[in-house]
Residue, then its C-alpha position, 0 to 999 in steps of 0.5 A: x073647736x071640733x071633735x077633732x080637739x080628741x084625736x089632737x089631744x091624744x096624740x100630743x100625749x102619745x107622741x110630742x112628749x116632754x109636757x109635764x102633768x100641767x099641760x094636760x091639765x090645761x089641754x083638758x080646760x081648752x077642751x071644755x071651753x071651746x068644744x061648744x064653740x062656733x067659729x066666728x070668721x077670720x080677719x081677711x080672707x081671700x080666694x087661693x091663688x094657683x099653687x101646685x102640689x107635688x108628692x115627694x115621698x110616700x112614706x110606707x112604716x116599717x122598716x121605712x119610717x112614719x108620721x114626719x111630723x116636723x120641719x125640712x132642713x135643706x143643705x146647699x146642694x138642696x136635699x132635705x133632711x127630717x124625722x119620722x117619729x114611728x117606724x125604721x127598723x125597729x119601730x122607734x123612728x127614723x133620720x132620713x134624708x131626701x135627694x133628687x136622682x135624675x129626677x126622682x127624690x129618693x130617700x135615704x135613712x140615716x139612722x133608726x133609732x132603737x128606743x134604748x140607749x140611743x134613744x126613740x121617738x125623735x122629736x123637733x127640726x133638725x139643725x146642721x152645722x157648717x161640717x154637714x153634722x145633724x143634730x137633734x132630739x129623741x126621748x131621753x137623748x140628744x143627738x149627734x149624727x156624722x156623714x163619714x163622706x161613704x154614704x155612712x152616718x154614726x150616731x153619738x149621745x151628747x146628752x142622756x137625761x135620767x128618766x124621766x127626764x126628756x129633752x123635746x122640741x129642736x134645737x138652736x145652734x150659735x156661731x160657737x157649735x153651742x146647742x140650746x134646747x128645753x127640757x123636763x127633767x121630771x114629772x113635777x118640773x116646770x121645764x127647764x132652758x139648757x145649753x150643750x158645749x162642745x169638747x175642746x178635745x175629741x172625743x171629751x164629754x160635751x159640757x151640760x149647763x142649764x140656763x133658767x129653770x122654770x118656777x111655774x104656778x105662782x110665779x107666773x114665769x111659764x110652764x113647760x118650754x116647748x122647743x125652736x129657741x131663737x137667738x136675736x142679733x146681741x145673743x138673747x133666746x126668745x121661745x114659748x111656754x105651752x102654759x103657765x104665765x099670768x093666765x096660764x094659757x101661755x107666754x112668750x120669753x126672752x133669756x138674757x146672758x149674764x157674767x154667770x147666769x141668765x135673766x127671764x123676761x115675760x114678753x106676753x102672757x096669753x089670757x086665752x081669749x081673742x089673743x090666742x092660747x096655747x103658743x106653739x114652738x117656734x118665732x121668727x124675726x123680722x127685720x125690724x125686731x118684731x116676733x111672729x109666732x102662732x097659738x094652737x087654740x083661742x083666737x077671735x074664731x077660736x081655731x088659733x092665731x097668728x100674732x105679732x109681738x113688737x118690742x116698745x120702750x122695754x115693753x113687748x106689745x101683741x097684735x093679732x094678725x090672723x084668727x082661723x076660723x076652723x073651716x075652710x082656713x084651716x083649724x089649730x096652727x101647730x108649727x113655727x112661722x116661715x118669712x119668705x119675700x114679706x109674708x108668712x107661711x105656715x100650716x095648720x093641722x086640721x080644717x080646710x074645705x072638705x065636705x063631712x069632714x073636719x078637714x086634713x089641714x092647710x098650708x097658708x100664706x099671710x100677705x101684710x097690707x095697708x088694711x092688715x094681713x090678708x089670708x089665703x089657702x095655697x093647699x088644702x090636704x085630701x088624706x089620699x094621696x097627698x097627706x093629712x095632718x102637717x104639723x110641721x111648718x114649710x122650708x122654702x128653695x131658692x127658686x120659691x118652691x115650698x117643702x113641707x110634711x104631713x104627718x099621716x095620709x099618703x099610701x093608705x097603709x094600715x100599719x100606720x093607722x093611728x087616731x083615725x087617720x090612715x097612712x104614714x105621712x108624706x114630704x110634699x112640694x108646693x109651686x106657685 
């Protein structure tokens, strides 16, 4: 890893909340091992082909929001929606949405947050129900907001954890309304897997159950659950633990429902080595059953993976697909894995060619072959004026445009320097 590791560490700490003392631990003993580290080449890597980046918004801080730092969703009509996790007209972060107006994207915030009661410092994608409501997570809260169909939104509290509990990470939704997310409740939690039930009458209390608590150290279950859970065909959640597990780099799980409660299974424990460390949240499915997902660290280049877990005989079994290298490639996956017509796409939050610099983060795609996956860069981020930092995957449109968010660059706007990094973010397009 590069010098980069100290900027990424103290922004995980100040901003993506909800990892208890035993993640910084851990982070602490990634930093020692791989800060001496050289790269050690990727498994294929080819040439970008010709894709084309468009600025959407610059975001400007307050009152506007600043650092969108996680996934677009994107309704039918095609406007996206997203969180800033600073700025709006209190500071806290913001809910915005983007529209395109005779041509221009506008955007629009739907709600501010105020940092009390209603919560601050949003974090994770957002999730949209059939009704067009927004739901999602900010410190101490888990939210509702309502379009009132006069260009209006109102937010209400679903769920207030007690301090210092925070829920952290998006949220998955099922066919019923249910929500499902993780959470810490306290500073020597191990985590927690939870699930919101609607009223059967207005205006009622959505109903709190938890699913699986973590147990941790020796137990070797995981620590620290980090958000995106998905649900497979029969109704099981799969998701991450930022530690924990055999190694304590990690683990994939998978939550069972029974009659009264639900059953862990470890999928994979990371040992920290060629495999990966710390997985980030979010996996995608395929077709087939298989998991994909990536870690922020390890890897045969030590920059993070890409890998692959498939289901064997009631066995899960990883495969690494992709190693960065920390150089041009791109350094530290840090957001889910999007499929789109057989390949991956995704982002890394530093790395790419720049010369003296440690490189504002790639946006790349893995394209499966007879040999194995192959790599290419489709952008690599500048800071000024196209954004730096996307720790956020991408959302593609139905005519193979991808949106996404950097979380710093754009406008250069010193009031959201933060870490070295000027600017308050950016939504982008990328066209092939």
């Amino acid at each position: 890893m590069n010098n980069r590791i100290g900027n990424r560490i103290g922004r995980i700490g100040t901003q993506r909340q909800g990892h208890s003392l035993a993640s910084w631990i851990v982070i602490a003993r990634l930093m020692i091992a791989f800060s001496s580290a050289i790269a050690i080449g990727a498994l294929l890597t080819t040439p970008a082909l010709a894709w084309n980046e468009t600025i959407l918004y610059s975001f400007a801080g307050p009152p506007d929001g600043w650092d969108p730092g996680y996934n677009l969703i994107q309704d039918a009509a095609g406007n996206l929606y997203g969180i800033t996790g600073w700025g709006g007209v209190f500071g806290w972060g913001t809910v915005f949405e983007l529209s395109l107006q005779n041509g221009v994207w506008v955007e629009t915030i739907l709600h501010s947050f105020g940092g009390n009661g209603d919560g601050g410092q949003p974090g994770g994608s957002l999730v949209m129900d059939k009704a067009g409501n927004l739901y999602g997570t900010a410190h101490g809260v888990v939210y509702e907001l309502t379009p009132d169909g006069q260009g209006n939104w109102a937010e209400t509290i679903l769920k207030a954890f007690k301090y210092p509990g925070t829920p952290f990470g998006g949220l998955a939704l099922d066919g019923t309304g249910r929500l499902y997310g993780v959470a810490s409740p306290g500073l020597h939690s191990f985590g927690l897997v939870y699930r919101l039930s609607p009223p059967a009458r207005k205006g009622r209390p959505w109903k709190y159950f938890v699913l699986y608590s973590f147990k941790g150290h020796r137990h070797n279950d995981g620590e620290n659950p980090n958000g995106n859970l998905v649900f497979d065909a029969a109704g099981n959640l799969y998701g991450t633990t930022w530690s924990g597990g055999s190694y304590d780099w990690g683990t994939v799980f998978e939550l069972s429902p029974g009659a009264k409660t639900w059953t862990e299974k470890v999928l994979y424990s990371f040992q920290g080595k060629s495999d990966g460390a710390l997985p980030n949240p979010g996996l995608v499915f395929d077709a087939e059953g298989n998991l994909y997902g990536t870690t922020n660290a390890g890897g045969n280049g030590k920059g993070g993976t890409v890998f692959e877990l498939s289901p064997n005989g009631g066995n899960w079994t990883e495969a690494l697909l992709y190693s960065f290298t920390g150089l041009s490639d791109g350094d530290g996956p840090a957001a889910p894995l999007t499929f789109h017509n057989g390949s991956l796409y995704g982002t890394t939050e530093s790395g790419g060619d720049r010369p003296q610099s440690n490189g504002d983060g790639v946006v790349f795609e893995l394209t499966p072959s007879e040999v194995g996956w192959t790599d290419q860069v489709l952008h690599t981020f500048t800071s000024s004026p196209d954004g730096a930092t996307p720790y956020g995957g991408v959302v593609f449109d139905s005519s193979g445009n991808l949106y996404g968010t950097t979380s710093f660059g754009g406008i250069l706007n010193s009031n959201c320097f933060y870490a070295g990094d000027p600017g308050c973010g950016v939504v982008y397009e990328i066209s092939p």
